[in-house]
C-alpha positions as CSV (number, residue, x, y, z in Angstrom):
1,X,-71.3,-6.7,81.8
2,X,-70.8,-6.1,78.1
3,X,-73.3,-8.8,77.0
4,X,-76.2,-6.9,79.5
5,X,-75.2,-4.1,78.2
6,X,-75.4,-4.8,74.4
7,X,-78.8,-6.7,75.7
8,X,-80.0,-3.5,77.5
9,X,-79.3,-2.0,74.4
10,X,-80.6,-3.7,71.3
11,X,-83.8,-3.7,73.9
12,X,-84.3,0.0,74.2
13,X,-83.7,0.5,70.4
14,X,-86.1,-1.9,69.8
15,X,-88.9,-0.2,72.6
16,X,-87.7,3.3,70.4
17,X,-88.7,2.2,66.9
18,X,-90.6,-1.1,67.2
19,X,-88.5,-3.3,64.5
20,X,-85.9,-5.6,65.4
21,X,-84.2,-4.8,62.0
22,X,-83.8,-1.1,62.1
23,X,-82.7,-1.5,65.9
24,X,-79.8,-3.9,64.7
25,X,-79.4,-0.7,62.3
26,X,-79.0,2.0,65.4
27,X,-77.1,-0.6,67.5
28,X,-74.4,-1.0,64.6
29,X,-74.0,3.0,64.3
30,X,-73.7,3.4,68.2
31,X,-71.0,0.9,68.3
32,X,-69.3,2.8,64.8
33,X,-69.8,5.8,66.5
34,X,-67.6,4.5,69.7
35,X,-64.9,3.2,67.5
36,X,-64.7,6.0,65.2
37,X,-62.0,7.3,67.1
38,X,-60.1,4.3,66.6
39,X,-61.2,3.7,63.0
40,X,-60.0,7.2,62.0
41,X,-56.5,6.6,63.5
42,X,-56.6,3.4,61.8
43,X,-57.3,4.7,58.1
44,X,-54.6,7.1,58.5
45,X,-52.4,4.4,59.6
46,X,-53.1,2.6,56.5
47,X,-52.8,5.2,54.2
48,X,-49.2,6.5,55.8
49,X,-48.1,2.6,55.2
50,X,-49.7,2.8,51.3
51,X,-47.5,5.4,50.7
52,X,-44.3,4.0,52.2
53,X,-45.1,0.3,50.4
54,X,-42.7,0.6,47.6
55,X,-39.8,1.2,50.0
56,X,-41.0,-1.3,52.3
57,X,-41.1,-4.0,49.2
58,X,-37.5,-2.9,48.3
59,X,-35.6,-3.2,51.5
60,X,-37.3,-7.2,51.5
61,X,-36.1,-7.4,48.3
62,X,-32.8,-6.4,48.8
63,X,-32.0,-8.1,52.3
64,X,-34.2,-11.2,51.9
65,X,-31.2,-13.2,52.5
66,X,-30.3,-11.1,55.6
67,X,-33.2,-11.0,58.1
68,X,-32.0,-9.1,60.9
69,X,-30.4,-6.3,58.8
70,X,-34.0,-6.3,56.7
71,X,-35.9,-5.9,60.1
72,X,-33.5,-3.0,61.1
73,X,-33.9,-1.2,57.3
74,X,-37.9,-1.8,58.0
75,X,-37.8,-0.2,61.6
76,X,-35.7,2.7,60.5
77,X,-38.4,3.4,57.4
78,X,-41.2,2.9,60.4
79,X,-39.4,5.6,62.4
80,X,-39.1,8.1,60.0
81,X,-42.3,7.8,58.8
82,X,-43.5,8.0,62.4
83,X,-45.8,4.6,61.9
84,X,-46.7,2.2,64.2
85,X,-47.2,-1.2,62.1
86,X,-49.2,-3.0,64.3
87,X,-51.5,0.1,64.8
88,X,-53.8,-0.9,61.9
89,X,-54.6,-4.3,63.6
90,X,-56.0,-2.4,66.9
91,X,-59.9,-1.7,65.7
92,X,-60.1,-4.8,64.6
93,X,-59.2,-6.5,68.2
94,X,-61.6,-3.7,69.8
95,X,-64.8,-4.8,67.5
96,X,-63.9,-8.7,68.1
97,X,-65.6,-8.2,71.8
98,X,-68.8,-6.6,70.5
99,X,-69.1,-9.0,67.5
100,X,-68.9,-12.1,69.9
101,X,-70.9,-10.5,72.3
102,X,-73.5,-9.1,70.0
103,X,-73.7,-12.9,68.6
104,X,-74.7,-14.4,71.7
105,X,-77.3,-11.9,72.4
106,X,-78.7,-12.0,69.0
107,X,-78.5,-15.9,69.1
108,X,-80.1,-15.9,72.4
109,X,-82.5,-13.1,72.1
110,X,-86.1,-13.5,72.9
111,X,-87.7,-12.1,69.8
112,X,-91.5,-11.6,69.2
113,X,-92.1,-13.7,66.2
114,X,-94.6,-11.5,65.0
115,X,-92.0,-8.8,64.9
116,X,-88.4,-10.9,63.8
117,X,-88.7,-10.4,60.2
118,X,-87.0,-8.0,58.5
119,X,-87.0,-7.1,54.7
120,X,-86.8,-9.9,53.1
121,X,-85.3,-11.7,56.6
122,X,-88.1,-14.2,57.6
123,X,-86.5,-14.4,61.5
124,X,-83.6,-12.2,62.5
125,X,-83.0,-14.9,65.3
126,X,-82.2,-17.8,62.7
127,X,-80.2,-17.9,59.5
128,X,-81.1,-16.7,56.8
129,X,-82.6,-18.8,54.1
130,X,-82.2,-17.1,51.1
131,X,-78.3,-16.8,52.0
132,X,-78.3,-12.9,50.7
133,X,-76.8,-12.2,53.7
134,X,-73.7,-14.5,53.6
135,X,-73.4,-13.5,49.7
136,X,-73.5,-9.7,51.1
137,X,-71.0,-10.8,54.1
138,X,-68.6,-12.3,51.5
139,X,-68.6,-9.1,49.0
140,X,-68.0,-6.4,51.6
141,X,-65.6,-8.0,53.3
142,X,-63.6,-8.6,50.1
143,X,-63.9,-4.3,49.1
144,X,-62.8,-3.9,52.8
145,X,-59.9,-6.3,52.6
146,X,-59.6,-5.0,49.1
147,X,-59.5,-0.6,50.8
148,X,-57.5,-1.6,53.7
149,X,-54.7,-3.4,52.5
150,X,-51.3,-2.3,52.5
151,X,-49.2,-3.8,49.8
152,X,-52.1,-4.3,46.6
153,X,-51.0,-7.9,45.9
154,X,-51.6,-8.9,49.1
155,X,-55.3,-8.2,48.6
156,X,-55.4,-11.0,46.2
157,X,-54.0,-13.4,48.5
158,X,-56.3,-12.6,51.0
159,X,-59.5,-13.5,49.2
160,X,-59.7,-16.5,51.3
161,X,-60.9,-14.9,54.3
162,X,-63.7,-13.3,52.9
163,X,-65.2,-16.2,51.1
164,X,-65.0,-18.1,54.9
165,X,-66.3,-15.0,56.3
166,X,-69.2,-15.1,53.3
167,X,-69.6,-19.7,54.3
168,X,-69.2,-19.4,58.0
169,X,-71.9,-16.4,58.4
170,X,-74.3,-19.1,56.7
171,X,-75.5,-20.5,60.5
172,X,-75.1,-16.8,62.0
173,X,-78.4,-15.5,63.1
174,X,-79.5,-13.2,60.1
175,X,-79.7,-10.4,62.7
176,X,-75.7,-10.6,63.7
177,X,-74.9,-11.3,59.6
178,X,-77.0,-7.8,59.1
179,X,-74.9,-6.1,61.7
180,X,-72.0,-7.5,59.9
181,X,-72.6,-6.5,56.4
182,X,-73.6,-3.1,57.5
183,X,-70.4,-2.3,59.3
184,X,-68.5,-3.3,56.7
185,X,-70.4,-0.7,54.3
186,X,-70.3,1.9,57.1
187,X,-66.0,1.0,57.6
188,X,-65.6,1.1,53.3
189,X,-67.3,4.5,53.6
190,X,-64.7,5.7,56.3
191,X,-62.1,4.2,54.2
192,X,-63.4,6.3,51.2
193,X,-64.1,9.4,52.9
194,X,-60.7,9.4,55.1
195,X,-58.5,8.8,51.8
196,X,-59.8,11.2,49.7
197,X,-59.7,13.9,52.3
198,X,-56.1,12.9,52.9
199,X,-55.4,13.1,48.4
200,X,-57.2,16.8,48.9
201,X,-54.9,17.6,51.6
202,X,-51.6,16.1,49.8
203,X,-52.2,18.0,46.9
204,X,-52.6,21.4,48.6
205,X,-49.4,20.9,50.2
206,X,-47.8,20.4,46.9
């Protein structure tokens, strides 16, 4: 049902504007628009767990050797702090269903080939040759990684998954790597916007 309905969709963006490109544009704001719910709840979430970090990385330090008293420490800071852990993980199981779906139907996707190119994008329905769009997959993924992460040295730990995001995206269909890169810039933007409206409204309060 989701796969016709993503299908149904991409179709009738492509009948509004007559470019396969700027409908792969629309189709990634409709689906940002749905999750922005979500994707605000989950940008608080992060920031609440930022702020909390240094106690977080004190209580491991100081009961590494004692596990279960360490997990109870951690739950009590969670509790008081009113913080779900696992809450930041949620959008990104939500947008794992419309990425895998949106691949199929972008893989599958009967394009006119007078009409599949995009920018420099010679078919939206095949990978891209000049591998700008796995370069662009690998960069935004790292400044999301780099905005979302909890704990700052963790970021630099994680650099692996965007370079396999940046090498695996290299046999996506261009079309899906462009939907990719440009929810990544419109999630960084969120990120940016929700934290420095959350830094105004801290230092008002104080």
């Amino acid at each position: 049902m989701l796969t016709k309905l993503m299908s149904d969709a991409f179709t009738y963006f492509y009948n509004l504007t007559g470019n396969y490109g700027v409908a792969i544009i629309l189709i990634t704001i409709a689906i940002k628009v749905i999750l922005l719910p979500i994707t605000i709840q989950q940008n608080k979430s992060i920031r609440a767990m930022q702020k909390i970090q240094p106690k977080i990385n004190e209580i491991k330090e100081k009961y590494k050797d004692k596990p279960e008293k360490m997990n109870k420490e951690l739950m009590t800071v969670y509790q008081e702090a009113k913080i779900n852990p696992a809450s930041s993980c949620l959008p990104l199981l939500i947008q794992l269903p419309f990425l895998w779906v949106l691949f199929n139907v972008l893989r599958n996707y009967n394009y006119d080939a007078a009409n599949a190119s995009f920018l420099w994008i010679t078919h939206l329905g095949q990978p891209d040759p000049t591998y700008i769009l796995p370069i662009l997959n690998a960069v935004t993924s790292y400044l999301q990684t780099k905005l979302s992460s909890i704990d700052p040295n963790q970021a630099k730990t994680m650099m692996f998954m965007p370079i396999f995001i940046g090498y695996i995206s290299i046999k996506f269909p261009a079309g899906l790597s462009l939907y990719w890169v440009l929810g990544n810039i419109l999630t960084i933007i969120q990120q940016y916007l929700t934290v420095r409206k959350t830094s105004a409204a801290e230092k008002e309060v104080s």
